[in-house]
C-alpha positions as CSV (number, residue, x, y, z in Angstrom):
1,X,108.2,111.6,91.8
2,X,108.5,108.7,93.9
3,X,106.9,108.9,97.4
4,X,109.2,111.0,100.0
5,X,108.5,109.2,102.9
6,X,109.3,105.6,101.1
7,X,112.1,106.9,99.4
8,X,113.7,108.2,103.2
9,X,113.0,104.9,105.2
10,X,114.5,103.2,102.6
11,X,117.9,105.5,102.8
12,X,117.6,105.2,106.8
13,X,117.3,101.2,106.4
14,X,120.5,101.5,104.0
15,X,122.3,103.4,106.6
16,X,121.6,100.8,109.3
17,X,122.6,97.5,107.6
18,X,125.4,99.4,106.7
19,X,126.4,100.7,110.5
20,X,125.3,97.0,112.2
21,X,127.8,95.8,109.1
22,X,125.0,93.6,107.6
23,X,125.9,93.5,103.9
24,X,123.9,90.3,103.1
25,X,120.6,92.5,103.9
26,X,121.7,95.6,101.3
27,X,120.5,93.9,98.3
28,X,116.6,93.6,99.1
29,X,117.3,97.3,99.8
30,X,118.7,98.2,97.3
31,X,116.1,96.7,94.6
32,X,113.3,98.6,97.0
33,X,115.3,101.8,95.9
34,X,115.7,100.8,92.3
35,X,112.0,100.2,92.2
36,X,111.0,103.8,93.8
37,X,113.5,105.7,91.9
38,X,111.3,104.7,88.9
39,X,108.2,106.9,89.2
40,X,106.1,105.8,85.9
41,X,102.6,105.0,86.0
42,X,102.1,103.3,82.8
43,X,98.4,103.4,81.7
44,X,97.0,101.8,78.5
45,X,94.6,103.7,76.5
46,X,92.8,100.6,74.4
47,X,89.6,100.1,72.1
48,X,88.3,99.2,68.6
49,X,89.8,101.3,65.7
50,X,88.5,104.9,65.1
51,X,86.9,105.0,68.8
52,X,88.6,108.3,69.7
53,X,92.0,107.1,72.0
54,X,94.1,109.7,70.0
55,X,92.0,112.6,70.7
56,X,91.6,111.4,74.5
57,X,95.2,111.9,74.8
58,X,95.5,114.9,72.8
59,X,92.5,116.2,75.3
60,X,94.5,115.0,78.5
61,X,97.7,116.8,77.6
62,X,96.0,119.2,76.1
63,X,98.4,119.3,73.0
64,X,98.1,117.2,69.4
65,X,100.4,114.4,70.0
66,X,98.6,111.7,68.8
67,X,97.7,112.2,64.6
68,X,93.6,112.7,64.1
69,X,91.5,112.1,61.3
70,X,88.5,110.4,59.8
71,X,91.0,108.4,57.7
72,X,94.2,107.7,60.2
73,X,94.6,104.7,62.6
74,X,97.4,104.3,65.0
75,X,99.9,101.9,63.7
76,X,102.7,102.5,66.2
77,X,101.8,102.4,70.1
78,X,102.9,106.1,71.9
79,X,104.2,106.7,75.0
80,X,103.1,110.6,76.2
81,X,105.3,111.1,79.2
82,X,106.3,114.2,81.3
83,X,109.5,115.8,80.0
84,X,111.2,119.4,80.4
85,X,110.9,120.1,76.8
86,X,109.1,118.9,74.1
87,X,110.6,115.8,72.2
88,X,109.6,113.2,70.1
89,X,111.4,109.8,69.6
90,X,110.8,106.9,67.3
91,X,112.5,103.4,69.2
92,X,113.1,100.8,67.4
93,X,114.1,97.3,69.5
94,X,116.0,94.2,67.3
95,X,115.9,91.0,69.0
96,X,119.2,90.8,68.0
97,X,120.7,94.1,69.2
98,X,122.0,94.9,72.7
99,X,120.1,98.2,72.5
100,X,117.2,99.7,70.7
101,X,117.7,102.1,68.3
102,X,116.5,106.1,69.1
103,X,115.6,108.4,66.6
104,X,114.5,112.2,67.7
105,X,112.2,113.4,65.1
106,X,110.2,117.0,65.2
107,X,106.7,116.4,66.4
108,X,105.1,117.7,63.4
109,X,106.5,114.5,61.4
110,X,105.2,111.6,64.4
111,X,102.1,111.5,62.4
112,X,103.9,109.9,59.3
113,X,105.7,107.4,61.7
114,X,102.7,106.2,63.7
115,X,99.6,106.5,61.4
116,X,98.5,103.4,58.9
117,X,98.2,106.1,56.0
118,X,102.3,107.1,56.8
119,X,103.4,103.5,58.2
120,X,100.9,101.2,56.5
121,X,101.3,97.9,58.6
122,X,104.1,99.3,60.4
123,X,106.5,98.5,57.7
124,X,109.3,101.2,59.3
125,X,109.8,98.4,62.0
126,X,108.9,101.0,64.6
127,X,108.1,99.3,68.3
128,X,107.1,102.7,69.7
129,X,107.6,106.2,69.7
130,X,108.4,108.2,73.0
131,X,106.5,112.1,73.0
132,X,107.5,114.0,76.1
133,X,105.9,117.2,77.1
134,X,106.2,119.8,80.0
135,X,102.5,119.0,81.3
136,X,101.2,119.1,85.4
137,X,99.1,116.2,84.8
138,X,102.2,114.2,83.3
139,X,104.6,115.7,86.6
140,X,103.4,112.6,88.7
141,X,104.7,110.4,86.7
142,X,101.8,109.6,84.4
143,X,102.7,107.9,81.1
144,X,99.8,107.6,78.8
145,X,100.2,105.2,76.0
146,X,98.1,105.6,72.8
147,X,98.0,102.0,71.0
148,X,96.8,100.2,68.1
149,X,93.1,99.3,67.3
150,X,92.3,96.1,69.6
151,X,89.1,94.8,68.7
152,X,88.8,92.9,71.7
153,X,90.7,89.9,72.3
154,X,90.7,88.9,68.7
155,X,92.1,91.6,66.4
156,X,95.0,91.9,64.5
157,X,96.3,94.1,67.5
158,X,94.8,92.2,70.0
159,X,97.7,89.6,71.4
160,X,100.3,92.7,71.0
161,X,97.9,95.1,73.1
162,X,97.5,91.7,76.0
163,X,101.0,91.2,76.5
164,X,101.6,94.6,77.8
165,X,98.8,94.6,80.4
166,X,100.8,92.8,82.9
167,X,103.6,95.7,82.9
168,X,100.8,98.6,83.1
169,X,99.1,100.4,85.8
170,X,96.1,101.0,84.6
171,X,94.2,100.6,81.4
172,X,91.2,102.3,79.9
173,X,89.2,101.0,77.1
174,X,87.8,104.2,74.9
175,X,84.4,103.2,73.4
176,X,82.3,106.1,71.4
177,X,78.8,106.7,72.4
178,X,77.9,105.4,68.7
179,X,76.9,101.8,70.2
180,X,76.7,100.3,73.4
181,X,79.5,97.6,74.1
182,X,80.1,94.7,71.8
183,X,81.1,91.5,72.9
184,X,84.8,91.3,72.2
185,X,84.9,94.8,74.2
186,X,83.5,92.5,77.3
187,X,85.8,89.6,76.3
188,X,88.6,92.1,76.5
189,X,87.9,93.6,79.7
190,X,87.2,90.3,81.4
191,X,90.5,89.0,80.7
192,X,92.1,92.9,81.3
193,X,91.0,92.6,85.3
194,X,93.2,89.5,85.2
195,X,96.2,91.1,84.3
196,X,96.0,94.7,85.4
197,X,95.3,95.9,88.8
198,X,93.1,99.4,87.3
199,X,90.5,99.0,84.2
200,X,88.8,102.0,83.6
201,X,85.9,102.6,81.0
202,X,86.0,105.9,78.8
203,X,82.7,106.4,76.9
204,X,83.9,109.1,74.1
205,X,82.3,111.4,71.6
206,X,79.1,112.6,73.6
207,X,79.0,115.7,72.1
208,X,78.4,114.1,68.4
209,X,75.6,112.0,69.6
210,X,72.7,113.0,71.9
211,X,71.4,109.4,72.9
212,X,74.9,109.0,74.5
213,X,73.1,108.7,78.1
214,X,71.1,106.0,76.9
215,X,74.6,104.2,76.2
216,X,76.0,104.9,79.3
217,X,73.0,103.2,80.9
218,X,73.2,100.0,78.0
219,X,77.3,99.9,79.1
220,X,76.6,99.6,82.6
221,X,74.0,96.9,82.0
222,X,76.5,94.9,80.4
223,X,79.1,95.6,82.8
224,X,77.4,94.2,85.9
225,X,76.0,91.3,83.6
226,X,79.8,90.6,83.0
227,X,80.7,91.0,86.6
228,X,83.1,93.3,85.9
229,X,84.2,96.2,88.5
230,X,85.9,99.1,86.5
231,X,84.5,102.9,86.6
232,X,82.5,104.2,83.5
233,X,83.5,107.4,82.4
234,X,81.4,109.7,79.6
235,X,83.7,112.4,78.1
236,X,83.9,114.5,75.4
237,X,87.5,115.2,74.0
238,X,86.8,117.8,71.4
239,X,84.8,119.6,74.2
240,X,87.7,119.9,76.6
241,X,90.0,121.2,73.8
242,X,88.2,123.8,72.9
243,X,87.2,124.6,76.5
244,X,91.2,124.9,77.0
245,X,91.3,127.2,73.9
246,X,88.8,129.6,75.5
247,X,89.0,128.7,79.4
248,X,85.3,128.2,79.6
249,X,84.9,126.6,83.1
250,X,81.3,125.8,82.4
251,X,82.6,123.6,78.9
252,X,85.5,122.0,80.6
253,X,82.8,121.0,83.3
254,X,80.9,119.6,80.7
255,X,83.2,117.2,79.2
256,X,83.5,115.1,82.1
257,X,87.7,115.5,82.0
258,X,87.5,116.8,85.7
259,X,86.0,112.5,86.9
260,X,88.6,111.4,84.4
261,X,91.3,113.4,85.7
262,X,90.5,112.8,89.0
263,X,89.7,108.9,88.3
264,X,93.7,108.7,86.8
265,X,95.0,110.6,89.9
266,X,92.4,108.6,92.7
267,X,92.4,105.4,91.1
268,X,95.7,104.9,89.5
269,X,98.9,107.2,90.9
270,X,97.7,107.4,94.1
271,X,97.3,103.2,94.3
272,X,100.5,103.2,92.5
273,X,101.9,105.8,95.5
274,X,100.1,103.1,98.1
275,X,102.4,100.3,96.5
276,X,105.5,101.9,96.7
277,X,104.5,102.3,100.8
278,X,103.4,99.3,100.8
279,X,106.1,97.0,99.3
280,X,108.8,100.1,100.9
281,X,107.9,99.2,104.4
282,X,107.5,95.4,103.8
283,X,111.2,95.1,102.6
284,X,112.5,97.7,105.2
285,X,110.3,95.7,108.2
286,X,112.2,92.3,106.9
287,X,115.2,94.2,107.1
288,X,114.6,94.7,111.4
289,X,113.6,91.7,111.7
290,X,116.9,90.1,110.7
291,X,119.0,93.2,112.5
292,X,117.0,92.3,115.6
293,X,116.9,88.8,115.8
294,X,120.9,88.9,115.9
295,X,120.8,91.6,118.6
296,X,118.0,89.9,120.6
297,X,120.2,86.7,120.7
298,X,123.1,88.3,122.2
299,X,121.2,90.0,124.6
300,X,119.8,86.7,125.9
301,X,123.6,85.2,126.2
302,X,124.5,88.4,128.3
303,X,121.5,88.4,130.3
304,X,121.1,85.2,131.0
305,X,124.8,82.9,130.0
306,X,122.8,79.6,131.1
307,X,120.2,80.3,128.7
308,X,122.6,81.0,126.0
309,X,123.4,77.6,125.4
310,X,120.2,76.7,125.2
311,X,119.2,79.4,122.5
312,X,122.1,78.9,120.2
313,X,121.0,75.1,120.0
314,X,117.7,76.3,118.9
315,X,119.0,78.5,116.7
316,X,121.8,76.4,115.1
317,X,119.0,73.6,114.5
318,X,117.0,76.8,112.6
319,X,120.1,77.4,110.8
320,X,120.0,74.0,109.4
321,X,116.6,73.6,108.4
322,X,117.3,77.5,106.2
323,X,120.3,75.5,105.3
324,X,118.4,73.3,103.4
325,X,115.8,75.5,101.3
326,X,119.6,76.4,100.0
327,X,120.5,73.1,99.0
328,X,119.3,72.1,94.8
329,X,117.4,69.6,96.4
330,X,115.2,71.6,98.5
331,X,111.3,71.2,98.3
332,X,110.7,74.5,96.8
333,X,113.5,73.7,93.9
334,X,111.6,70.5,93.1
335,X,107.8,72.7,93.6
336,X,109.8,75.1,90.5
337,X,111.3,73.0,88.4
338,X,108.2,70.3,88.3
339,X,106.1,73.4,88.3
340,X,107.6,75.3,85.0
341,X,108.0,71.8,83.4
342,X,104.0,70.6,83.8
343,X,103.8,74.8,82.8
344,X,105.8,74.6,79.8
345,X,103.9,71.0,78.6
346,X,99.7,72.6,79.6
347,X,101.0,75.6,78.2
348,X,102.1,73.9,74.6
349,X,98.8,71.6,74.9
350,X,96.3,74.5,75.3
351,X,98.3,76.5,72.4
352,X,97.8,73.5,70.0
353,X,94.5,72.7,70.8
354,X,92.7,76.3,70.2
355,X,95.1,76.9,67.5
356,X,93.7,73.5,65.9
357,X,90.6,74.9,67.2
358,X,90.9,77.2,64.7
359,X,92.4,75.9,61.9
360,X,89.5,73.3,61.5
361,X,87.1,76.1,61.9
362,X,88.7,77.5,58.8
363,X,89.2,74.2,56.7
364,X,85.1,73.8,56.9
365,X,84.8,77.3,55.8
366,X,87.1,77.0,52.9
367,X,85.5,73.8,52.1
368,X,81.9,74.8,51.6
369,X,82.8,78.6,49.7
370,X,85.4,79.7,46.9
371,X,88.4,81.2,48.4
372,X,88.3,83.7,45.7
373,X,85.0,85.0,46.8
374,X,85.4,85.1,50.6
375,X,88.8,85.5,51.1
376,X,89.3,89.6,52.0
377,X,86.7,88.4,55.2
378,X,88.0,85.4,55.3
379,X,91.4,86.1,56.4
380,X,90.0,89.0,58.7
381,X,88.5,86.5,60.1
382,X,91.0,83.9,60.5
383,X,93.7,86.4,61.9
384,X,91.0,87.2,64.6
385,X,90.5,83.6,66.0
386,X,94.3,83.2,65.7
387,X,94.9,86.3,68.0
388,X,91.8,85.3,70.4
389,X,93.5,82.3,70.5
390,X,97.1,83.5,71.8
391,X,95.7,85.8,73.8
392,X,93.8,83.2,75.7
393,X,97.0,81.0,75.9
394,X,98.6,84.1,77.2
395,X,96.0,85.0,80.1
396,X,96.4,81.6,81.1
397,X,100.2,81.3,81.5
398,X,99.7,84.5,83.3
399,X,97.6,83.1,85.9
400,X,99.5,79.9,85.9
401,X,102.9,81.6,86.2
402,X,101.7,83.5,89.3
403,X,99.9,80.6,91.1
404,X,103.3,78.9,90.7
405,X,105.3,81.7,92.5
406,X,102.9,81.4,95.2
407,X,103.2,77.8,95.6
408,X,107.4,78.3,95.9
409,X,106.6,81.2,98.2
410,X,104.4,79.1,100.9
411,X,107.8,76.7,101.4
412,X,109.3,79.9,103.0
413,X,106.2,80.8,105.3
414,X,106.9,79.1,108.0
415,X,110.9,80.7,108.4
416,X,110.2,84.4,106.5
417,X,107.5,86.9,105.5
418,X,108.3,86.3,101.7
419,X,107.3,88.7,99.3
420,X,106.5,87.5,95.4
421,X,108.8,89.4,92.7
422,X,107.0,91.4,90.1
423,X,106.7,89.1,87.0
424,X,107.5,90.8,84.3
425,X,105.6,88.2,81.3
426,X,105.9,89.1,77.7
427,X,103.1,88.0,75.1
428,X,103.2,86.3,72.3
429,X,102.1,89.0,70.0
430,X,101.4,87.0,66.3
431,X,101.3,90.5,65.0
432,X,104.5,91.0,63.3
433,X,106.2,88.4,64.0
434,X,104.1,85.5,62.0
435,X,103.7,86.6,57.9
436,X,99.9,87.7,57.1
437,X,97.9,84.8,55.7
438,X,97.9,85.7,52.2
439,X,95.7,84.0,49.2
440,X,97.4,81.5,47.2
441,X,98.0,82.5,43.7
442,X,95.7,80.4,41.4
443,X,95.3,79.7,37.7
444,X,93.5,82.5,35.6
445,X,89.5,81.4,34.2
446,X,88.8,84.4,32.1
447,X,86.6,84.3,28.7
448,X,89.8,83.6,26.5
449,X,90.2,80.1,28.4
450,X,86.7,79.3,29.0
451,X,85.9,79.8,25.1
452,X,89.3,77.6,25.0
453,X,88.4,74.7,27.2
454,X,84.6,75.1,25.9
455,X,85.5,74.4,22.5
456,X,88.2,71.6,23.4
457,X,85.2,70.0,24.6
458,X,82.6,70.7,22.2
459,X,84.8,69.3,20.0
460,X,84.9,66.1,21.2
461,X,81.3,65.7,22.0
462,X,80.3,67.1,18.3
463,X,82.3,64.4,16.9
464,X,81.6,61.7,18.9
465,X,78.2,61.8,18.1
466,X,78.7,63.1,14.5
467,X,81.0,60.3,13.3
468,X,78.0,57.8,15.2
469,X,75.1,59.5,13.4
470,X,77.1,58.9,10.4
471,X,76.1,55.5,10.8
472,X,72.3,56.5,10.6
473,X,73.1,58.5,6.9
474,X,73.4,61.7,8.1
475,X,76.2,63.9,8.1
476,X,78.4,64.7,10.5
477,X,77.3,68.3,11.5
478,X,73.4,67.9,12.2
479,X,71.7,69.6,14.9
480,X,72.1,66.7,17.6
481,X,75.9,66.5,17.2
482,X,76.1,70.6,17.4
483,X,73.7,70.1,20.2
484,X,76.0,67.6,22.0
485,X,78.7,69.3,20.9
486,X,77.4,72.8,23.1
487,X,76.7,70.5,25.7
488,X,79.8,68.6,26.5
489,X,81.5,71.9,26.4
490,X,79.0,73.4,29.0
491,X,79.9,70.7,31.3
492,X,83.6,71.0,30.2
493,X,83.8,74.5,31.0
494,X,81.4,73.6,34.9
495,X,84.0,71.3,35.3
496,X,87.2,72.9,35.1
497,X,85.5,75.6,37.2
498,X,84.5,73.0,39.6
499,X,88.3,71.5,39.7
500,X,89.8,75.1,39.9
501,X,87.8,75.5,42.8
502,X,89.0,72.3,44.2
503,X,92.3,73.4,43.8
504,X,91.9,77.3,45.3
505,X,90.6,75.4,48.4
506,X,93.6,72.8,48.6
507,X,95.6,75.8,48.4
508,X,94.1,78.1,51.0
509,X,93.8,74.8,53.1
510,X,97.8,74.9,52.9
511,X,98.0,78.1,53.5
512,X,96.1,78.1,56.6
513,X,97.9,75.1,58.0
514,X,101.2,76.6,57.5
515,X,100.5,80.0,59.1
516,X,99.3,77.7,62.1
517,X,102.3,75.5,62.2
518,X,104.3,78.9,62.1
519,X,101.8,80.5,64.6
520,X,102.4,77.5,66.9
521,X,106.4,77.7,66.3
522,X,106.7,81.2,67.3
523,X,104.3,81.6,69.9
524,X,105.4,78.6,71.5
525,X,109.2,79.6,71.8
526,X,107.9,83.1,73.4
527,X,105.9,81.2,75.5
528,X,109.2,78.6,76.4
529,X,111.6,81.6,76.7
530,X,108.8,83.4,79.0
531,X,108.2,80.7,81.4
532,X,112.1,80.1,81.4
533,X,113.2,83.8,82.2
534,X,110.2,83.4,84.6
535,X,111.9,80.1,86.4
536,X,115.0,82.2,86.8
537,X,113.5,85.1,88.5
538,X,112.0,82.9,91.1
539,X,114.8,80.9,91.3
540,X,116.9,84.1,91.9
541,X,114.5,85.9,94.3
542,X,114.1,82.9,96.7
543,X,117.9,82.1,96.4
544,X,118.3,85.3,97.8
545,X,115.8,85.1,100.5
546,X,117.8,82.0,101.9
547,X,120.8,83.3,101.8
548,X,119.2,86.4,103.5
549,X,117.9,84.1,106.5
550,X,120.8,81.9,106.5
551,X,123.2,84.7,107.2
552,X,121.1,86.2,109.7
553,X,120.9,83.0,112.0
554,X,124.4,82.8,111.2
555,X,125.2,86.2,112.8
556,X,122.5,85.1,115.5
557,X,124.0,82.1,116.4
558,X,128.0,83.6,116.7
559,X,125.7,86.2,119.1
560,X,124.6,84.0,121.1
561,X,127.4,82.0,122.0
562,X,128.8,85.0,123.0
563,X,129.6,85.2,126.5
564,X,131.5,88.2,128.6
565,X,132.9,87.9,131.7
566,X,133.6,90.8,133.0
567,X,130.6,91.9,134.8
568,X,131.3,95.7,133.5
569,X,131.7,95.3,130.1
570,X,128.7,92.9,130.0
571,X,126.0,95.5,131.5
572,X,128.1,98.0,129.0
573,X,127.2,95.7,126.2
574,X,123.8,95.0,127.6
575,X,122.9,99.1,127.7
576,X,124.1,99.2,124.2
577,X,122.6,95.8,122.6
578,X,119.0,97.6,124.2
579,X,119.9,101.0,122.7
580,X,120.3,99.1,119.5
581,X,117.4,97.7,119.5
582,X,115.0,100.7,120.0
583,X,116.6,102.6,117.3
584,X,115.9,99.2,115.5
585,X,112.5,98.8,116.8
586,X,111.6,102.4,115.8
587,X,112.8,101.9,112.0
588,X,110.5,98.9,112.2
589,X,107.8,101.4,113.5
590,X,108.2,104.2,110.8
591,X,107.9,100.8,108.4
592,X,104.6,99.6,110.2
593,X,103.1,102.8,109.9
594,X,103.9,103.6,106.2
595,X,102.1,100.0,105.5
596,X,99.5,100.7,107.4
597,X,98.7,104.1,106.3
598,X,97.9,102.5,102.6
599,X,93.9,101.6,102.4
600,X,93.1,98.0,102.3
C-alpha cells in the first residue's frame, strides 16, 4: 500500500492546479501518482547455485513456492508477491509481441517449469513465473524474487541477474555457512552497491554446520576489506519452517528470521515508504512554486502598479532565457546528444576490448591443450569471462548513463529545482540470447584408423628401405626394413594425431571467435537501443520541465501587467490573491514537512 499521506498531498496538489486552471503543471502530478499507486518493493534474492535462495523464500512466506532438492536449480527467476488467493503464472515476453504471454498453472506443477531437471536450460522460453499468496509479510508490498544461480559476476546467469539490479529495491546475496565468501561473491556485491540502493547479506544453512559463527566472522573480514556496507545476516531456513509447523517461539528465535524480517521491513519498505515522501513532496513543492510565483506577480502589479512594469520586464527577460532551454539548440540538447554519442562510442570500445580480452585469453588456452580434453571446463570457463565481461560493460553504462542525466540536469539549476527521472536500463544478458559455445565436430582417431594410417605408413617405410637393402643381397623383408617399417608408422600415426590436434584447435579457435563476434553484435545493439531509449527519457523529462517553467512565467508575466483601476475591486483582488497564496503556502508546507520527515 502506497504511503497515505503522499498519496493525499498529491490528490490536494491535483485539485489546486486544477481550481488555479493550471493544466501545464497536472502532468508532473500525475506521474507522482502513477508512481505511488505502484506499491512493489522488488527485492533480489541472488548467490551461487545450491546456496539455499529457494528455501529462504519458502521460509519467508512460509509456504513451498520455490522447488527444493539436492538435485534441482532454479532455471526460471520467481516473482513471490502478495495476492488474495493463491495463483501461479508462467510469463512468457517475445520481443516481437505487443504483450507477454500468461499462463495460470496449479502450484504443484511450478516446479516442472522453473527447475533445470523440468526446464533444462530453460528451453520452455519462460522469462518468469508470477506466485502470489495471501501472506502479512507480502501485504506491504514486498515482492521477493527467487533467481537463477549467479556465480558472481561471471556465471552463466550472471549478466541476466545484473541487469535487473537497477529496477530492484533491494538485493540479498544467500551464501551457506559451508565456506566463507569467494571472490566472485565480492566482485558481485561491489558492483551490486552501484546499482541498487539496499544489498543485504544472508548467511544460510547454520543449522547443518556448527562452525557457521566462525564464517560469519571470515564474511565480515572480507566485507570491510572490500569496503562494502551491506548488513550480514545468519539464518537458518529449515529452522524457521519447522518452528512455523510447531509455533516454537524459542526455534523461530533461533533462526535469525526475526533480524531478517525486520532488516526487509527497516532497511527496504520503509526506505522505499521514505522515497515515495520524498520524491511526493518534491514534485508537489515545484508545483507551489509555479502556482505562487504567478500569484505573487499579480499581487506586486496591484500593490504597487509602478512596480509592475518593472517586474514584468524582469520576468519577460526570464521568460526568454526558459525560452531558450526549449529551443533544439539549447546547451542541455547539445550536453545530450554529444553526451549519448561519446556514450554510445566508450560504450562499444570498452565492450570490444574485454570481449577481445577474452577471446585471446582463450585462443592461448586452446593453443597449448587439446580441445577434446579440456573442453567441458573449457567452455565453463569461457562463458564466465564472457558474462564478467558484459556485466562490467553494463555497470559502466550504468554509471555513465546517470552521470550524463546529471550533467543535462545542472543546465536547469539556475531557473528550477530539477529532479532526475528514474532510469529504467536493461542489461545485456548473453544468456539466451547468444547460442552456447559448443565443440566443433572433428574427425574420429579410433584403433580402426590408427591401425589404418599406421600400416599406410609402415608400408612405405618397409619398402623403401627393403627395395634399398635389396641392393646389399638381402631380401626385401629383413629385420631393418620391418624395423623401419614399425617405425615410419609410429611417426605416421604421432603425426596425424599431431595434425588432428592442429585442426580441433583451428576449429575451437573459430568457434570462439564467432561466439564473440555474435556476443559483441548482440550485446552491442542492447546496449545502442538502451542508451537510445535512455536519450529519449531525458529528452522527454527536461522538455517537459521547460515547458513547465515557460508557461508559468507566461501566466506570471500576463499577471503582472495586470493593472485594476478601480480602487475597490483592486483591494478585493488583493484580499483574495493573499488568501490564495496561504492556502498555497500551506500545501507547500504539508510538502516540506513530508520531505523532511524522511531521515537523511
Amino acid at each position: 500500500m502506497a504511503v497515505p499521506e503522499a498519496v493525499g498531498l498529491v490528490d490536494l496538489a491535483l485539485k489546486a492546479v486544477a481550481a488555479y486552471e493550471r493544466p501545464e503543471l497536472a502532468s508532473r502530478l500525475q506521474q507522482a501518482k502513477t508512481r505511488l499507486a505502484d506499491p512493489a518493493v522488488r527485492v533480489l534474492i541472488v548467490g551461487e547455485f545450491k546456496q539455499g535462495k529457494s528455501q529462504l523464500v519458502n521460509a519467508l512466506v512460509n509456504a513451498t513456492v520455490c522447488p527444493v532438492d539436492d538435485d534441482i536449480a532454479t532455471a526460471v527467476p520467481t516473482l513471490v508477491r502478495f495476492g488474495e488467493d493463491t495463483t501461479v503464472t508462467l510469463v512468457r515476453e517475445d520481443s516481437g509481441a505487443e504483450r507477454a504471454e500468461r499462463t495460470p498453472v496449479p502450484l504443484e506443477q511450478l516446479a516442472g517449469y522453473v527447475s533445470e531437471g523440468g526446464n533444462p536450460g530453460n528451453r520452455a522460453g519462460l522469462t518468469r513465473a508470477e506466485v502470489t499468496l495471501p501472506r502479512k509479510l507480502l501485504q506491504s508490498g514486498l515482492v521477493l524474487v527467487d533467481t537463477p544461480g549467479v556465480g558472481g559476476l561471471g556465471s552463466a546467469h550472471g549478466a541476466a541477474t545484473m541487469s535487473a539490479l537497477p529496477t530492484a529495491d533491494a538485493v540479498l546475496l544467500v551464501s551457506d555457512a559451508s565456506q566463507e565468501y569467494t571472490a566472485p561473491e565480492i566482485e558481485f556485491l561491489q558492483a551490486a552497491r552501484k546499482l541498487c540502493p539496499n544489498v543485504g547479506c544472508v548467511v544460510t544453512k547454520t543449522d547443518l554446520y556448527p562452525h557457521w559463527r566462525r564464517i560469519v566472522e571470515l564474511d565480515e573480514g572480507h566485507l570491510r576489506d572490500a569496503r562494502i556496507d551491506a548488513e550480514l545476516l545468519p539464518v537458518s531456513s529449515a529452522l524457521r519452517l519447522h518452528a512455523a509447523r510447531t509455533q516454537d517461539l524459542d526455534l523461530i528465535a533461533e533462526s535469525g528470521f526475526q533480524e531478517l524480517v525486520g532488516f526487509l521491513l527497516r532497511k527496504v519498505v520503509s526506505r522505499s515508504d521514505d522515497l515515495d515522501r520524498r520524491s511526493a513532496g518534491q514534485d508537489v513543492l515545484v508545483t507551489c512554486q509555479a502556482l505562487e510565483s504567478k500569484m505573487r506577480a499579480e499581487l506586486v502589479s496591484q500593490n504597487d502598479p509602478v512596480r509592475a512594469g518593472d517586474l514584468a520586464r524582469e520576468l519577460e527577460s526570464a521568460r526568454g532565457r526558459v525560452e531558450g532551454l526549449r529551443q533544439r539548440s539549447a546547451r542541455w540538447q547539445t550536453t545530450l546528444n554529444d553526451g549519448v554519442a561519446d556514450l554510445i562510442a566508450d560504450i562499444e570500445y570498452d565492450l570490444r576490448d574485454r570481449l577481445r580480452a577474452v577471446s585471446r585469453d582463450a585462443e592461448q588456452l586452446l593453443e597449448d591443450a587439446d580441445p577434446a580434453d579440456i573442453w567441458d571446463q573449457f567452455a565453463e570457463w569461457f562463458h564466465k569471462q564472457v558474462s564478467h565481461a558484459v556485466a562490467q560493460n553494463f555497470v559502466w553504462t550504468t554509471e555513465r548513463a546517470r552521470w550524463l542525466a546529471e550533467q543535462v540536469g545542472d543546465h536547469f539549476a539556475e531557473a528550477v529545482d530539477v529532479q532526475l527521472p528514474e532510469l529504467r536500463i536493461s542489461g545485456g544478458a548473453v544468456a539466451g540470447k547468444v547460442d552456447a559455445l559448443e565443440m566443433p565436430v572433428g574427425e574420429k582417431f579410433g584403433i580402426g584408423q590408427t591401425l589404418f594410417v599406421g600400416a599406410r605408413g609402415g608400408y612405405g617405410g618397409m619398402l623403401m628401405l627393403g627395395l634399398a637393402s635389396t641392393v646389399a643381397g638381402f631380401a626385401l623383408l629383413n629385420p631393418l626394413s620391418v624395423g623401419a617399417g614399425l617405425l615410419f608408422g609410429a611417426k605416421t600415426v604421432r603425426d596425424e594425431k599431431k595434425r588432428l590436434v592442429q585442426r580441433r584447435q583451428q576449429e575451437a579457435k573459430n568457434a570462439v571467435r564467432r561466439h564473440i563476434d555474435e556476443a559483441t553484435f548482440q550485446v552491442g545493439k542492447d546496449s545502442r537501443d538502451n542508451l537510445r531509449q535512455i536519450q529519449r527519457e531525458l529528452r522527454d523529462h527536461f522538455t517537459t520541465v521547460a515547458d513547465e517553467l515557460s508557461e508559468s512565467l507566461k501566466g506570471s508575466v500576463a499577471a503582472a501587467q495586470t493593472a485594476v483601476k478601480d480602487d475597490a475591486e483592486r483591494q478585493k483582488r488583493v484580499a483574495d490573491l493573499e488568501a490564495e497564496l496561504k492556502r498555497v503556502e500551506g500545501l507547500a508546507e504539508r510538502a516540506r514537512a513530508l520531505t523532511a520527515a524522511v531521515p537523511a
